[in-house]
C-alpha positions in Angstrom: 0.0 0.0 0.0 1.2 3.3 -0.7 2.0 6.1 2.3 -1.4 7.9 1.6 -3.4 5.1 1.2 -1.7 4.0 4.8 -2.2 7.5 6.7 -6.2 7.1 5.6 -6.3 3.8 6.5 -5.0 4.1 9.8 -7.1 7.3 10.5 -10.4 5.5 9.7 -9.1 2.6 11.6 -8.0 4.6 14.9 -11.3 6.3 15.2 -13.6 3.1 15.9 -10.5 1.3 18.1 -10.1 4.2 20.6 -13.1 3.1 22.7 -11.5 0.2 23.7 -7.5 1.5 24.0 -7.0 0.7 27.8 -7.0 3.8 29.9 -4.4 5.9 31.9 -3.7 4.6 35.0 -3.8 7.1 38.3 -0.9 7.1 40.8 -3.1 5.0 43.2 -3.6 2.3 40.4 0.0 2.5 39.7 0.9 2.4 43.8 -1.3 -1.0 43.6 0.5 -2.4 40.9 3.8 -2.0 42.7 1.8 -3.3 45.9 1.0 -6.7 43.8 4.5 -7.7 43.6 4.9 -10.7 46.5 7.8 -9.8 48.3 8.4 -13.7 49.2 9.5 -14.4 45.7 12.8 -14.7 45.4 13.6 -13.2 42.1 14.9 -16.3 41.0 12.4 -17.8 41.6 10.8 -15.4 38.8 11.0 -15.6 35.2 13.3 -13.3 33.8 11.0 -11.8 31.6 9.2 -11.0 34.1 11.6 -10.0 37.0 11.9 -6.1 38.1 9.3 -3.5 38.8 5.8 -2.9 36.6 7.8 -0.1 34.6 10.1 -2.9 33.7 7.5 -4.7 32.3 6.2 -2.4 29.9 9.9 -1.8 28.5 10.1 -5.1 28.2 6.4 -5.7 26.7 7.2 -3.1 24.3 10.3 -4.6 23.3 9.2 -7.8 22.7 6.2 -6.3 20.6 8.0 -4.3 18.5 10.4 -6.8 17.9 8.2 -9.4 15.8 8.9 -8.6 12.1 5.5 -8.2 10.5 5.6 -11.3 8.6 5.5 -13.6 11.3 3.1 -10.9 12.7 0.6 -11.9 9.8 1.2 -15.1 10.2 -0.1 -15.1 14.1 -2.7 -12.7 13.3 -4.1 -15.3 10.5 -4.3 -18.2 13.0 -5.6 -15.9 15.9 -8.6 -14.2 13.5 -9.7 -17.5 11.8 -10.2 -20.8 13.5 -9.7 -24.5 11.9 -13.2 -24.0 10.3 -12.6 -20.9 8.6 -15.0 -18.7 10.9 -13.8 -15.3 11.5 -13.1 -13.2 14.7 -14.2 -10.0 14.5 -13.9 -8.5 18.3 -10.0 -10.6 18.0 -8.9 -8.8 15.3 -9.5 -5.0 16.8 -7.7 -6.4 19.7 -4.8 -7.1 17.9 -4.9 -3.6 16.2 -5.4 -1.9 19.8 -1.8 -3.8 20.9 0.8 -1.5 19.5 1.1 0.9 16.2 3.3 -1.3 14.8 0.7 -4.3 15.3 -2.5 -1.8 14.1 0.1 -1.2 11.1 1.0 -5.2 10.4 -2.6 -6.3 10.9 -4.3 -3.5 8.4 -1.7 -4.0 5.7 -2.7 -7.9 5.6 -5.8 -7.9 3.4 -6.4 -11.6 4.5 -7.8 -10.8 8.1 -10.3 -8.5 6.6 -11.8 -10.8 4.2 -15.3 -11.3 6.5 -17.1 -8.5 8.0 -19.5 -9.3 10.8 -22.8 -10.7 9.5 -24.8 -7.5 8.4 -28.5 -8.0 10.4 -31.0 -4.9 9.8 -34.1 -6.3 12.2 -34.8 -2.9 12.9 -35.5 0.7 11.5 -32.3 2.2 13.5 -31.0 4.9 11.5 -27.5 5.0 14.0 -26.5 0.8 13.9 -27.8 0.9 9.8 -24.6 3.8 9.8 -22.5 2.0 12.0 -23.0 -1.3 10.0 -22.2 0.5 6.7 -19.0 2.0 7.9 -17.9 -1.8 9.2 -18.7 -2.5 6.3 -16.9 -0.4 4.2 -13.8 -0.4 6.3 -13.5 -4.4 5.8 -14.2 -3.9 1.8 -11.4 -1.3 1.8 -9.1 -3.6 3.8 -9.2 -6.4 2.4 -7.7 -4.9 -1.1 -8.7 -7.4 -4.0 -9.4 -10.8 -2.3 -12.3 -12.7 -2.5 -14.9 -11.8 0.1 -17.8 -13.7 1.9 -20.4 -11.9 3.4 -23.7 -12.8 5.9 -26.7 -10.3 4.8 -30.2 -10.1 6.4 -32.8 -7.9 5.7 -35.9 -8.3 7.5 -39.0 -7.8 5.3 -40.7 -5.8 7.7 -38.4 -3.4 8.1 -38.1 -2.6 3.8 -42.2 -2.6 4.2 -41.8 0.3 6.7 -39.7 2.4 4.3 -37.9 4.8 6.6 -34.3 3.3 6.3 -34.4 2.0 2.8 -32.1 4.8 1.3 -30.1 4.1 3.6 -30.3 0.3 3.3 -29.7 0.6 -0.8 -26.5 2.6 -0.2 -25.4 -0.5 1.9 -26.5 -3.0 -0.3 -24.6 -0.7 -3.6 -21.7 -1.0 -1.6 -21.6 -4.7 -1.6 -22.9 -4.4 -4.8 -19.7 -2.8 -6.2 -17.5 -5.1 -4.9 -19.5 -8.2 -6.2 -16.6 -9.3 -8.9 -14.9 -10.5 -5.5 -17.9 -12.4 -3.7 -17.2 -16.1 -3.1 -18.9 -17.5 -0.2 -22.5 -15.0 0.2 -25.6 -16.0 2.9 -28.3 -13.8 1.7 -31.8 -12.9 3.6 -33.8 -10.8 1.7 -37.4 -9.6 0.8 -37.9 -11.7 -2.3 -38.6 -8.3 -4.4 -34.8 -6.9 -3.1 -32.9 -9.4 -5.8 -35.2 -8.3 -8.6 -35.2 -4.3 -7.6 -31.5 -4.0 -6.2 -29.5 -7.4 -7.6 -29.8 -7.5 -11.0 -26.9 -5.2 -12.0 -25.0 -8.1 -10.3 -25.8 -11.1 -13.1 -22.8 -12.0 -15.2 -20.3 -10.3 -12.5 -19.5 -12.3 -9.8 -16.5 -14.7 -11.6 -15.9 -16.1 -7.6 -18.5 -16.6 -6.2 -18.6 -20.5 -5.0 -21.6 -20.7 -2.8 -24.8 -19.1 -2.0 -27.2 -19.6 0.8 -30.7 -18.0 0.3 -33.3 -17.9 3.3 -37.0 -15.8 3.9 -37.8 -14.0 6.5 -40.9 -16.2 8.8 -43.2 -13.0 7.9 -42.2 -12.9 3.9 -43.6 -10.3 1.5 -46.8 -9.6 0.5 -48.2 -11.3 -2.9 -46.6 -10.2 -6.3 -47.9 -6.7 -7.2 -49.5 -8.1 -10.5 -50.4 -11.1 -8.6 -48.8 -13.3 -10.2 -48.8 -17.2 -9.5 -44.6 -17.7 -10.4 -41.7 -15.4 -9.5 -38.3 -15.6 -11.0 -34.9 -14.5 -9.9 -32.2 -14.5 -12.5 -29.6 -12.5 -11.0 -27.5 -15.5 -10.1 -27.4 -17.6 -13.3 -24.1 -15.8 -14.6 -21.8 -17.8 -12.6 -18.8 -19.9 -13.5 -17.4 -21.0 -10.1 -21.0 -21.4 -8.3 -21.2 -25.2 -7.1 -22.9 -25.0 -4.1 -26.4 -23.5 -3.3 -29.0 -24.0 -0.6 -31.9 -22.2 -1.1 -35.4 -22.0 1.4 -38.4 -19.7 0.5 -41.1 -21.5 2.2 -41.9 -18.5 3.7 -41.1 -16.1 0.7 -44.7 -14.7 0.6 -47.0 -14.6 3.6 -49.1 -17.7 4.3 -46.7 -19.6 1.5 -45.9 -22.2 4.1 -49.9 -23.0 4.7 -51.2 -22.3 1.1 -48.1 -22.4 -1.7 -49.8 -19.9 -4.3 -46.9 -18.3 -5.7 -44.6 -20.5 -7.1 -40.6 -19.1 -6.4 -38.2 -19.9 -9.3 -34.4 -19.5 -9.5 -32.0 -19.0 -12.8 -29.5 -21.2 -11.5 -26.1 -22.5 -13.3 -27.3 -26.1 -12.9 -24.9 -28.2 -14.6 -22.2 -27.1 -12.8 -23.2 -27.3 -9.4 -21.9 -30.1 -7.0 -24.2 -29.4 -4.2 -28.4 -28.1 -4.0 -30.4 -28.2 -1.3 -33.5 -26.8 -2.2 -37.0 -25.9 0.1 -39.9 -24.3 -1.8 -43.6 -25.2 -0.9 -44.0 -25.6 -5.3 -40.4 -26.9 -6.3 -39.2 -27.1 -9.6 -35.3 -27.4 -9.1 -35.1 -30.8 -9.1 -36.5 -31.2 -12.4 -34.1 -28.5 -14.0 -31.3 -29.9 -12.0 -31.5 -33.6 -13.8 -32.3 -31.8 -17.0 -29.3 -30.3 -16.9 -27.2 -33.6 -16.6 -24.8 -32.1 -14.0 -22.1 -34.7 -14.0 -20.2 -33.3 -10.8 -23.3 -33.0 -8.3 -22.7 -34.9 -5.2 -25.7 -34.3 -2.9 -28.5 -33.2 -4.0 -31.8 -32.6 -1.2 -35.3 -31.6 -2.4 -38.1 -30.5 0.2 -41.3 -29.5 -1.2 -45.4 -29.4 -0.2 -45.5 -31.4 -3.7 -42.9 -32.0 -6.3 -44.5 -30.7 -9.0 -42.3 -31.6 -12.1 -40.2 -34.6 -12.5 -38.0 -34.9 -15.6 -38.4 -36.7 -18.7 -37.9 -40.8 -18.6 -35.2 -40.7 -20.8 -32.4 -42.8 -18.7 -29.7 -40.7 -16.8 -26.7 -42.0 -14.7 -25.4 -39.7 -12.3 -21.7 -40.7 -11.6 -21.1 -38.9 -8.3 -24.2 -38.6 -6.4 -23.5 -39.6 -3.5 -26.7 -38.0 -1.5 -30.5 -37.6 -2.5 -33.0 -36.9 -0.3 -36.5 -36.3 -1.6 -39.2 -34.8 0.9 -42.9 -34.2 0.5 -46.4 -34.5 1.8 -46.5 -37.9 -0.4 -44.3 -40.1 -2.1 -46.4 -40.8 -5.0 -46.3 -42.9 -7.7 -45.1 -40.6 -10.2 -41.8 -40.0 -8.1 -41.1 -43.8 -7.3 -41.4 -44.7 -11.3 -39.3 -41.6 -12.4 -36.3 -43.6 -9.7 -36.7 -46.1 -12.6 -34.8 -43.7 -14.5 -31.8 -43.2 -12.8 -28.5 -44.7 -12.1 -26.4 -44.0 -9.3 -23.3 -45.6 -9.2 -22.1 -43.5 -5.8 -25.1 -43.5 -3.6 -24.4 -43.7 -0.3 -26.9 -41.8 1.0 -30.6 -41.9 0.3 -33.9 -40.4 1.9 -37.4 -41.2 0.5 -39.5 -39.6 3.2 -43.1 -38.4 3.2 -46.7 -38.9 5.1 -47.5 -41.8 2.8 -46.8 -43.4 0.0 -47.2 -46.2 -2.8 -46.9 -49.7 -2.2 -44.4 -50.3 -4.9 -41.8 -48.0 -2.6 -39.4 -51.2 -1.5 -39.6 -52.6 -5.0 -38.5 -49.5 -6.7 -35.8 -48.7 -4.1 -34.5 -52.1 -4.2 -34.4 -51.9 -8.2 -32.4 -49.0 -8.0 -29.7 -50.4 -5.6 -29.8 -53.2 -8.1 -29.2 -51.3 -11.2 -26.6 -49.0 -9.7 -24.6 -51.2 -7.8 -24.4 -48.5 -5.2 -24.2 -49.6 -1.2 -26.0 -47.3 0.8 -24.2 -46.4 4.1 -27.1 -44.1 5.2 -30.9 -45.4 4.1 -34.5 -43.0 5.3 -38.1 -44.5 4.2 -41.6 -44.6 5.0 -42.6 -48.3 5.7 -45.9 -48.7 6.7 -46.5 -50.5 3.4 -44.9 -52.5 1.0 -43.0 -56.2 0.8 -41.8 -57.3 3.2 -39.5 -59.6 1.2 -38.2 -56.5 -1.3 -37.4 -55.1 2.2 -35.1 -57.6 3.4 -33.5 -57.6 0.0 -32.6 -53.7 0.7 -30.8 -55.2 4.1 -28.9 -58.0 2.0 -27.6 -55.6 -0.7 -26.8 -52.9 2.1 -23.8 -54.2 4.1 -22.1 -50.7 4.8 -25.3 -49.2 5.9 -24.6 -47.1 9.7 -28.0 -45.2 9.8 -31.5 -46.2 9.0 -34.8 -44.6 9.2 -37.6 -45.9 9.3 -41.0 -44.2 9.5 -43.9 -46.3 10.6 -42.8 -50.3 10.4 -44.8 -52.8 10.8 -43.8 -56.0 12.5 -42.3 -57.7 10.2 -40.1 -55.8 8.8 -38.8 -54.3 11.9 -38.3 -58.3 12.9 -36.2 -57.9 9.3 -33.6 -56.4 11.2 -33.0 -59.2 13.7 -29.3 -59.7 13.7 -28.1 -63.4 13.8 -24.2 -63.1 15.2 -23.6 -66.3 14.2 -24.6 -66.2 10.8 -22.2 -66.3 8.0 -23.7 -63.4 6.6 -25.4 -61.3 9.7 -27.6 -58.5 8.3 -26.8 -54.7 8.7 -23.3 -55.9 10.3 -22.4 -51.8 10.6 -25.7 -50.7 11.9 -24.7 -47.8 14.6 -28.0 -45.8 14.7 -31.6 -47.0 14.2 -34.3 -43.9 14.1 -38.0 -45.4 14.1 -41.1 -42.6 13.8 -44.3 -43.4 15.2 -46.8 -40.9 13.8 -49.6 -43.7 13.4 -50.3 -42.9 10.4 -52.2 -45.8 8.1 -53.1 -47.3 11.6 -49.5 -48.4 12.0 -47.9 -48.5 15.6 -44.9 -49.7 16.3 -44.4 -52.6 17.9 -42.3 -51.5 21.0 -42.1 -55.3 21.9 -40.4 -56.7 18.4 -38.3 -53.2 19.0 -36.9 -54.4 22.4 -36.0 -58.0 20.7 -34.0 -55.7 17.5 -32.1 -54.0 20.1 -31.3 -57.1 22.3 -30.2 -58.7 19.3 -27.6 -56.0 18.4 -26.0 -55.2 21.9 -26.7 -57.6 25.0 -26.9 -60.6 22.0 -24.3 -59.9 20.4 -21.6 -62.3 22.5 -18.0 -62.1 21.5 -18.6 -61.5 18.1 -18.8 -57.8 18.4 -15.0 -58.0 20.6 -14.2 -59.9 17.8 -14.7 -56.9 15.2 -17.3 -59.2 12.7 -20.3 -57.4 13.7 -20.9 -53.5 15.1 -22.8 -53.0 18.1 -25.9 -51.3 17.7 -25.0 -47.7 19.6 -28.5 -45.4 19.6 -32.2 -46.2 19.7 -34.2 -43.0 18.1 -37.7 -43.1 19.2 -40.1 -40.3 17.8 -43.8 -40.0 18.7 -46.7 -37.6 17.6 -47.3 -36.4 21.1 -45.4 -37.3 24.6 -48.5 -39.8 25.7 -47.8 -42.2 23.0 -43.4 -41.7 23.8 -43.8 -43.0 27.6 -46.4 -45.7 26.2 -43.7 -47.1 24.1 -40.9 -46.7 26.4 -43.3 -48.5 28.4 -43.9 -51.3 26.3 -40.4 -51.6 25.6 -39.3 -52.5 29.3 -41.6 -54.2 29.6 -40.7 -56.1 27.1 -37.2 -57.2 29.1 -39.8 -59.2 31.3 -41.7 -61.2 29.1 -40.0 -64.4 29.5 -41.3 -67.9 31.0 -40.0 -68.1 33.6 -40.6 -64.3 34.7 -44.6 -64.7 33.3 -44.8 -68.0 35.3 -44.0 -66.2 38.7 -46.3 -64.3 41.0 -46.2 -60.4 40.9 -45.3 -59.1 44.0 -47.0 -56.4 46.0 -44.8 -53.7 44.5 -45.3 -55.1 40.9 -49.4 -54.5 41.9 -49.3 -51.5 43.3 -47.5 -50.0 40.1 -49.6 -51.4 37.7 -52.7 -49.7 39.5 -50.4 -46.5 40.0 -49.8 -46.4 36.1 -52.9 -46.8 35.2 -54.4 -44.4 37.1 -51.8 -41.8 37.5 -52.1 -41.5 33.2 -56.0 -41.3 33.5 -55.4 -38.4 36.0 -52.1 -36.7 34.9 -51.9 -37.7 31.3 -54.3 -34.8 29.8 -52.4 -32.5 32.3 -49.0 -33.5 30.3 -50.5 -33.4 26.5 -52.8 -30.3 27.2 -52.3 -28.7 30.4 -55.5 -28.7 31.4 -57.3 -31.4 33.6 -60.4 -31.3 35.4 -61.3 -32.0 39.4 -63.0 -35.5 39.4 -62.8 -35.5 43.9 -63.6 -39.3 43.6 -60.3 -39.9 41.3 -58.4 -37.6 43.3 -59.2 -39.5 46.6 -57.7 -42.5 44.1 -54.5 -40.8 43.1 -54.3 -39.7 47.2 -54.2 -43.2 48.0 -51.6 -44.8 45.6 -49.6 -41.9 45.8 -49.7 -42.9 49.7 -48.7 -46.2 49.5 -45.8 -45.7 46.9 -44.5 -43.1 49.5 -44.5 -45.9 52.3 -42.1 -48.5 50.0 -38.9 -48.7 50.2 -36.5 -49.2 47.7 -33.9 -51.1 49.3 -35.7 -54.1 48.7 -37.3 -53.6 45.5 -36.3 -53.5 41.5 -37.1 -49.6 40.7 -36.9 -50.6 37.4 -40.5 -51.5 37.8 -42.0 -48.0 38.4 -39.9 -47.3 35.2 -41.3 -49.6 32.8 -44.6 -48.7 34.2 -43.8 -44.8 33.3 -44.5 -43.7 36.9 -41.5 -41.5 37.3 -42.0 -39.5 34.0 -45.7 -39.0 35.3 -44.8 -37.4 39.1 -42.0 -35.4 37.2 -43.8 -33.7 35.3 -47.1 -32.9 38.0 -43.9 -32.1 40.2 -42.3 -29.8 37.9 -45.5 -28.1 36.4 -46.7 -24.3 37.2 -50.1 -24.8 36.4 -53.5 -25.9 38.0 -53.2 -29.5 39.6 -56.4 -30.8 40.0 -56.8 -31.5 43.9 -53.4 -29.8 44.9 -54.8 -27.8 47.3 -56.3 -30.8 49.4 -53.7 -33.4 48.9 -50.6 -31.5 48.0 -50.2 -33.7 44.9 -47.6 -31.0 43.5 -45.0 -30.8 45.9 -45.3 -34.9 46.8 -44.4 -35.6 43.4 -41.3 -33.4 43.6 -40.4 -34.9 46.7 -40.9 -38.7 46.0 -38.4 -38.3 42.7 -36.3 -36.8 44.9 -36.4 -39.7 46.7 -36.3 -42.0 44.4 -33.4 -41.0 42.2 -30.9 -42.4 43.5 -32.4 -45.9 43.2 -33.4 -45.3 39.4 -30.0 -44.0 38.8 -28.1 -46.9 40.3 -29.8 -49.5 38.5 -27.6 -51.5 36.4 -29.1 -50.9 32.9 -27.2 -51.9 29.6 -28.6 -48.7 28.3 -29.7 -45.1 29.0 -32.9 -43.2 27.9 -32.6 -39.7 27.3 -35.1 -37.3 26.2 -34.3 -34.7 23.2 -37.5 -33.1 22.9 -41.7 -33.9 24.5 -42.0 -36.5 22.1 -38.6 -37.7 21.1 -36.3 -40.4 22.7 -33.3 -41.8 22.4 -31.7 -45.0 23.9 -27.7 -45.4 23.9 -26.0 -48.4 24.8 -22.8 -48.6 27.4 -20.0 -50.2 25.9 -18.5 -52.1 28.6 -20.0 -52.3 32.1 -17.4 -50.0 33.8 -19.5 -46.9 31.3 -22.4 -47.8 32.9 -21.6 -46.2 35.9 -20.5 -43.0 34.2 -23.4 -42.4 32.2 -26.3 -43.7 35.0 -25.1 -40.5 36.5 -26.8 -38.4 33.9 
């Protein structure tokens, strides 16, 4: 840079830095300093950097920061600014500037360290940040000379509506707008009318850019003026280098996400691109995507309400997808034969999700594995219906697969997944993670019982040949439910699942064993609408009922009991909650039911903790759980404790 260009840069620089220069100490603060200094040490005993009095110090500070020629400088400043991921440290870098001159001097004249301004976030009509933000803005585009730059811009819709900031907003956006021969990696969230208004000088003049995120505000724009049913932005088509774009306009107009009337398309440079993700309520990209042949793309992901136009049946092979993941409201027919028409050497990933779908689903995915020789490592369908035989021979032709979803099984083919470990040829040898959805749609619910004997099969009867390295222990159990009810009735049904043997069914149930069966059962009568709605209404007759188990469970004792009973039975997930909760409990005020509950987990924690389990549950969300397995029996003390 040349002297001038260095006196301006440093001027603009010094006049946002000096709020955070450290002050001028008093003679009382410098007094103290000298008071700091132990006298016991032994100045030996002392580095001897950092021997002698505070003045000393500073000499010696100064010394050893002027010293560093500015190369190396750079070179710290690059690793201290960006971390191993590439994300940049805004508040670091002004620290490094506010050191010394000579650092304020090394760190502006490296154009790398100014490469990523702060993301840009107008949420509101303030005239004084929308300033501020511009001259951040303008101070990194200045810095960082010619580079490439990458850049996080959001626009909320609301505020463009308003109006009173836009001119101010526009000379922001013309800013970056100048610049955009050097964009490369750009996150853009913008009223949808912004790109067509303010962006389209920028078509067929952005030679870097690389990848482009697009998202809608949750309160998008109003309808097209001419109310238009389709709206097009081509302001990004024009670009050599683009290979990687994920774009989401559900909410692009308001109410798009409920009722998809306005359908949102992008000029995109399609062949070329290596990744798309793509979620629009009326989608269209996946069609122009495989009409476009793009040998290179890698992953492609399509969410839509309804995909509304699926390429032509000539044959296509893709070389290198390795990921496709198709999401809508159905699965229809129309999409299953179209994956008649594809080849895909590289899969390795593959979703096929939706509310329902055709019964022809494991035939046509099996067909495709055939014809494309791929194996899948990770494998996501809906299979409430289909053959149960094409299902196992997905399994058979899968050996590498770690992950599988499953939305819905039925009986038999979650009994599909049974793992023999001494068969020659065990099925799903590498399974690590098994995700099961039970939304009860098509009257299918799960079978929490065949579930238990899955999981059994892939940890606890597994025997040596998992130490052995033949077959891979089943690590996590994904359970997800419509509503938490129908969660702690499967959880349920799986423990008790770990009983159903002869010799435990031929046994008499104990007192304990009783009295939680009748505390289950009425407990969810009583508490369970509480849980799903929050509201539940004073029956005194039940609540005399609840009083009295509630009693006697406060009266056992543990010592002598398996707590893995009340468990099973859901009973701790019941009192938690009514223990926990902040609204009306229906017959609190007589019996206290609240504050009982809290104190009888309390109590009993320690017992439910200790118990030896070869797994944990843990609970992601109201209706979501998740079961991991210890791998040896000295973890199971470590994780109980959570």
């Amino acid at each position: 840079m040349n002297n001038e260009n260095d006196h301006d840069q440093h001027g603009t620089l010094a006049r946002p830095l000096k709020s955070i220069q450290p002050h001028s100490k008093t003679r009382k603060e410098k007094k103290s300093d000298k008071a700091m200094i132990n006298p016991e040490f032994k100045s030996n005993d002392v580095p001897g950097v950092a021997r002698g009095t505070p003045g000393d110090l500073r000499t010696d500070r100064q010394a050893l920061v002027s010293g560093v020629p500015d190369e190396i400088l750079r070179q710290v400043f690059a690793f201290v600014v960006f971390d191993e991921d590439g994300n940049h440290n805004s508040t670091d870098l002004f620290r490094l500037c506010s050191v010394s001159h000579s650092w304020r001097r090394a760190a502006i004249e490296h154009c790398l360290l100014w490469i990523k301004p702060l993301p840009i976030i107008i949420s509101r009509p303030h005239e004084t940040r929308i300033r501020n933000l511009t001259l951040h803005l303008r101070l990194y585009l200045d810095r960082s000379g010619t580079l490439p730059i990458s850049f996080d811009l959001t626009i909320l819709a609301r505020v463009w509506r308003k109006g009173t900031v836009n001119a101010m907003i526009t000379g922001m956006v013309q800013a970056l707008v100048d610049h955009c021969h050097r964009w490369d990696k750009v996150r853009l969230c913008l009223p949808l009318s912004f790109y067509n208004d303010h962006l389209s000088s920028i078509r067929g003049r952005m030679p870097l850019l690389s990848e482009l995120k697009i998202d809608t505000n949750l309160h998008g724009d109003e309808r097209p003026p001419d109310d238009a049913s389709e709206f097009h932005v081509g302001c990004f088509a024009d670009a050599p280098l683009l290979c990687k774009v994920d774009y989401d306009v559900r909410y692009a107009f308001q109410g798009a996400a409920i009722q998809p009337s306005v359908a949102v398309h992008f000029d995109l440079p399609w062949s070329q691109l290596v990744k798309l993700k793509s979620d629009a309520p009326g989608n269209t990209s996946y069609y122009k995507t495989l009409e476009s042949l793009p040998t290179e793309l890698r992953e492609l992901e399509i969410y839509a309400q309804i995909i509304t136009k699926l390429p032509t049946e000539d044959q296509r092979t893709l070389p290198n997808l390795e990921k496709l993941v198709l999401r809508a409201l159905q699965i229809s027919g129309d999409i299953l034969n179209h994956l008649d028409t594809l080849t895909l050497p590289s899969l390795k990933h593959l979703e096929l999700r939706g509310f329902s779908t055709t019964p022809e689903l494991f035939d046509k995915v099996l067909a495709l594995i055939r014809r494309s020789q791929c194996s899948l490592e990770h494998l996501c369908l809906y299979a409430a219906t289909g053959s149960a035989s094409s299902f196992s021979k997905i399994l058979a032709l899968s050996p590498d697969l770690t992950e599988l979803y499953l939305c819905a099984p039925k009986a038999d083919n979650l009994e599909a997944l049974l793992l023999d470990p001494l068969s020659p040829d065990p099925v799903l040898p590498n399974l690590k993670i098994l995700t099961i959805l039970d939304n009860g749609m098509d009257d299918v619910t799960v079978d929490a019982a065949v579930l238990n004997k899955v999981a059994k099969s892939r940890t606890e009867g597994l025997g040596k040949s998992a130490a052995h390295g033949m077959v891979q222990a089943l690590e996590e159990v994904n359970l997800l439910c419509n509503d938490p009810e129908m969660l702690q009735r499967q959880i349920s049904s799986f423990e008790l699942a770990n009983t159903e043997n002869p010799e435990y069914s031929r046994r008499v149930p104990t007192s304990f064993e009783k009295l939680a069966v009748k505390a289950s059962v009425t407990f969810f009568a009583a508490f369970g609408p509480l849980r799903q709605s929050g509201v539940a209404c004073l029956v005194l007759k039940k609540q005399v009922k609840v009083n009295k188990l509630l009693t006697d469970l406060e009266h056992v004792n543990l010592e002598g009991e398996d707590s893995r009973i009340l468990q099973q039975r859901g009973i701790p997930y019941l009192l938690a909650g009514v223990g926990a909760s902040d609204g009306r409990i229906p017959g609190d005020s007589l019996f206290r039911f609240r504050s009982r509950a809290g104190k009888l987990c309390k109590k009993w924690k320690p017992f439910l903790v200790r118990e030896a389990h070869p797994y944990v549950w843990s609970h992601g969300g109201k209706a979501n759980a998740s079961i991991r397995w210890h791998r040896s029996l000295k973890d199971r003390d470590t994780h109980s404790g959570h």
